[in-house]
C-alpha positions, -999 to 999 in steps of 0.1 A, spaced: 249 108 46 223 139 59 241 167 39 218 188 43 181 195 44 178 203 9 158 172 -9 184 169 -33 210 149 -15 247 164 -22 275 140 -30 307 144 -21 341 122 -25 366 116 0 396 94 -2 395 66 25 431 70 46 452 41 69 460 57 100 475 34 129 483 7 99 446 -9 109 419 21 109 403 33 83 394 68 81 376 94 56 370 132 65 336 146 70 323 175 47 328 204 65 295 222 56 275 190 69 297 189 104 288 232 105 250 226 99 249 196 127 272 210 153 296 183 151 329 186 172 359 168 179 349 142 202 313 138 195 299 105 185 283 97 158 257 68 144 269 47 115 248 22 99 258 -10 76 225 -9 46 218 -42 29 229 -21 -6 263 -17 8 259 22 14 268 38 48 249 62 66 257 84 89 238 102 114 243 132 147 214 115 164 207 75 169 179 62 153 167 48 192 162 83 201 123 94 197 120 112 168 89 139 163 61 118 150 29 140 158 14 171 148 -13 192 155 -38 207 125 -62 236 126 -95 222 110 -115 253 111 -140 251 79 -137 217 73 -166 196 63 -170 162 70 -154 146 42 -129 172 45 -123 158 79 -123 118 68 -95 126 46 -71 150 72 -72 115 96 -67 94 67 -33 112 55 -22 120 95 -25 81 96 -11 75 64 22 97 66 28 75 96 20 100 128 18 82 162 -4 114 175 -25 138 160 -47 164 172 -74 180 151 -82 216 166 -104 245 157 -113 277 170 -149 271 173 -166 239 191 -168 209 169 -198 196 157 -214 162 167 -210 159 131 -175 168 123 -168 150 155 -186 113 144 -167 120 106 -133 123 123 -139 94 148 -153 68 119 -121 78 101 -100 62 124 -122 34 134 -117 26 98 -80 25 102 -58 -1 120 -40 17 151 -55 49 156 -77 61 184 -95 91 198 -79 91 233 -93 128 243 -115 150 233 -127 188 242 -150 214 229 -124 222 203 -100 194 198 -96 155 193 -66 139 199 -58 103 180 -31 81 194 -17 49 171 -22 19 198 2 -9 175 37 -1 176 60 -9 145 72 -41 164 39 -53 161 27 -43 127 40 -71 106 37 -56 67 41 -98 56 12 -105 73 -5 -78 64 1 -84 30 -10 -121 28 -43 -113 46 -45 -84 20 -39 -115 -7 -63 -134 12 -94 -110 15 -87 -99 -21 -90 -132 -36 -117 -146 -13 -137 -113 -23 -131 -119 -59 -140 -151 -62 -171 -147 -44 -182 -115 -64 -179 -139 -94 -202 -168 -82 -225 -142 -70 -230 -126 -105 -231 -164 -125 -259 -174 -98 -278 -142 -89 -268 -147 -55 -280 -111 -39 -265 -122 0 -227 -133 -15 -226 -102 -34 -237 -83 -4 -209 -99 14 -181 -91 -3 -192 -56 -5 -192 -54 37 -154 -68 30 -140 -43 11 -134 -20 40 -113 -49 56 -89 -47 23 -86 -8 26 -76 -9 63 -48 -34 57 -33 -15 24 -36 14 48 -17 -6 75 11 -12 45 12 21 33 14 35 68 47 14 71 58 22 39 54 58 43 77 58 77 101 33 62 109 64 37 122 89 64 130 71 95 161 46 102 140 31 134 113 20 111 134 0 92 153 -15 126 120 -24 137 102 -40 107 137 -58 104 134 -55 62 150 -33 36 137 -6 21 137 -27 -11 115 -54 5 90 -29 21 85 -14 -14 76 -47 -31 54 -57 -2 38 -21 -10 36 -25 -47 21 -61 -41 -1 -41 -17 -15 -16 -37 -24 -32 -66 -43 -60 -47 -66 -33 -28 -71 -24 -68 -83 -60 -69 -106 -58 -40 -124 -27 -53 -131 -44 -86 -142 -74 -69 -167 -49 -50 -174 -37 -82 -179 -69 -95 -207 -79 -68 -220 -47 -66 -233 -56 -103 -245 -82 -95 -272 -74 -73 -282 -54 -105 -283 -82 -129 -314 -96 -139 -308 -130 -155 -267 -134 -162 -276 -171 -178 -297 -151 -208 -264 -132 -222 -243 -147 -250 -207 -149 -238 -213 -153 -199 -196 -184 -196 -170 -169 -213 -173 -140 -193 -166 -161 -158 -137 -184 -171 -116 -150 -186 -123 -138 -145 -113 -170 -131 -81 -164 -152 -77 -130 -141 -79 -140 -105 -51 -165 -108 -30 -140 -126 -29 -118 -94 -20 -148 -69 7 -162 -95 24 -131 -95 18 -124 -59 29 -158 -50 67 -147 -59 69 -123 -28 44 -142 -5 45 -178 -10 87 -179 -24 78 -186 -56 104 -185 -85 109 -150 -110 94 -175 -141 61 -180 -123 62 -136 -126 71 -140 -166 46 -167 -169 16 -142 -150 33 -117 -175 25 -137 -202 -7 -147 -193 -18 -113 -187 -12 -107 -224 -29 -135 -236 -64 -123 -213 -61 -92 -231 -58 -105 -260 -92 -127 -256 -112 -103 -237 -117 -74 -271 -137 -102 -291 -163 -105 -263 -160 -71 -255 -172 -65 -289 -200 -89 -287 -210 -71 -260 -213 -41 -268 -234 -48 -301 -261 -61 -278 -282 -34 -261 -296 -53 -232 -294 -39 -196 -279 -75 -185 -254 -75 -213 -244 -38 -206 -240 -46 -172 -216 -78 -179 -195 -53 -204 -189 -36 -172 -177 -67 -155 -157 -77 -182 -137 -42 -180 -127 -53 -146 -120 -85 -156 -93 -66 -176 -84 -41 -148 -76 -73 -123 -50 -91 -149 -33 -62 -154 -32 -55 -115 -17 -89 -121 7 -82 -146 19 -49 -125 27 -72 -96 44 -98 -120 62 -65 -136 79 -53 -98 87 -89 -92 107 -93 -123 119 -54 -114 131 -68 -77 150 -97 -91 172 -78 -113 180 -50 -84 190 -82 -67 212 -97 -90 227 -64 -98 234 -56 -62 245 -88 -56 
């Protein structure tokens, strides 16, 4: 119930009362009724959650709610600029408009427009001397945060594996490949996160991405911790293209089966959510997280007492080799989380 707007929510306790021998009826706090300028006679919005809470609003969810703002960006450099559309995006705005005092540069103008172009929805609909104005063109109904996800899986992996069989075979164009595909990855966490973000203060979000707020946080979890992936798999090839000979070190064989593992940590655990896997395929990706840990400090060790450039740059590898099972193991760890919310709610 909207108490208030204080962001700690205020509980209350009413007794639930049998009037006409089959309606049930509870009084509303008095204070909340005041603040919202509820009569006798007005109606009011009551909605069923999956968690078997209530809520209760003045307004229906269907009604528009305020969903753009307008920013002064006097001062602000590019990168400066590249970030503003980036949370305006992400805090899940439809419209935004970026103003300043003074005429924009062709600069700040290009930083702002590449921003969005990097984003999925947004785009510059109008611009003036001293103002651009970015629209979201995908409405909720259409921004489907399962797909989004599984692509998300999908790039991740593909981009993983790659980055690996570029650095075992010195293979410059694969490597430079999954480094163009990285942006791909950030523009459909951002697409999650953007849903996420509006799933957090908006009833109509939730209507329309027809999930509950428990489901949209595991397909965000899942979400963030595979664009963790992808930017260790760019990592990955982006050594690459700096190792010499990988077939010279000690351990690099080793080095590509422990990645190999790592990589099917992540789609174990991520298979629970995406593919309806079982909760022991998340203990077993649990598990096995443990046990790449465990194996990777012995040839991290070897490693490090050789002081080639090749074998320093495979010590780098090998840290995120270690990075991606745990990304594994965090998505294994909200899985297990998920299941027992379920089974206690249920």
């Amino acid at each position: 119930m909207n108490a208030s707007n204080d962001l700690t929510p205020s509980r209350e306790t009413r007794k639930v009362q049998l009037t006409g021998g089959s309606t049930y009826t509870i009084s509303l706090p008095k204070q909340w009724a005041i603040e919202h300028g509820i009569e006798a006679g007005r109606q009011l919005h009551i909605y069923a959650n999956s968690d078997g809470s209530l809520t209760i609003r003045a307004n229906s969810s269907q009604e528009t709610e305020t969903t753009a703002a307008r920013i002064a960006v006097d001062g602000y450099a590019e990168d400066d600029l590249r970030r503003a559309v980036q949370a305006l995006y992400g805090v899940g705005l439809d419209e935004f408009t970026l103003t300043t005092g003074d005429t924009l540069s062709t600069a700040q103008r290009r930083a702002a427009t590449r921003a969005a172009t990097k984003l999925i929805g947004p785009e510059a609909l109008e611009e003036t001397e001293t103002s651009i104005v970015f629209k979201n063109m995908i409405s909720t109904s259409d921004e489907s945060v399962r797909q989004s996800v599984l692509q998300l899986e999908y790039v991740t992996e593909w981009m993983h594996r790659n980055a690996v069989l570029a650095l075992v075979n010195a293979d410059t164009n694969r490597a430079e490949r999954v480094v163009e595909r990285d942006e791909e990855a950030d523009r459909l966490f951002g697409l999650v996160n953007r849903c996420f973000q509006k799933s957090l203060t908006t009833l109509q979000e939730i209507e329309q991405l027809n999930l509950d707020r428990s489901t949209v946080f595991s397909y965000y979890t899942t979400a963030r911790q595979l664009e963790r992936v992808a930017d260790h798999a760019e990592k990955i090839a982006t050594t690459a293209l700096r190792v010499e000979d990988p077939s010279s070190v000690d351990g690099v064989d080793e080095l590509v089966s422990l990645a190999n593992q790592s990589r099917e940590i992540v789609i174990d655990a991520a298979s629970v959510l995406l593919d309806g896997g079982s909760i022991e395929q998340a203990y077993t990706a649990f598990h096995a997280r443990d046990e790449l840990l465990e194996a990777v400090e012995p040839l991290d060790r070897r490693f490090h007492n050789d002081s080639s450039s090749d074998t320093y740059l495979l010590a780098l590898v090998l840290d995120s080799v270690r990075r991606t099972a745990e990304y594994g193991g965090n998505i294994a760890e909200a899985m297990i989380q998920a299941s027992v919310r379920s089974d206690n709610s249920s």
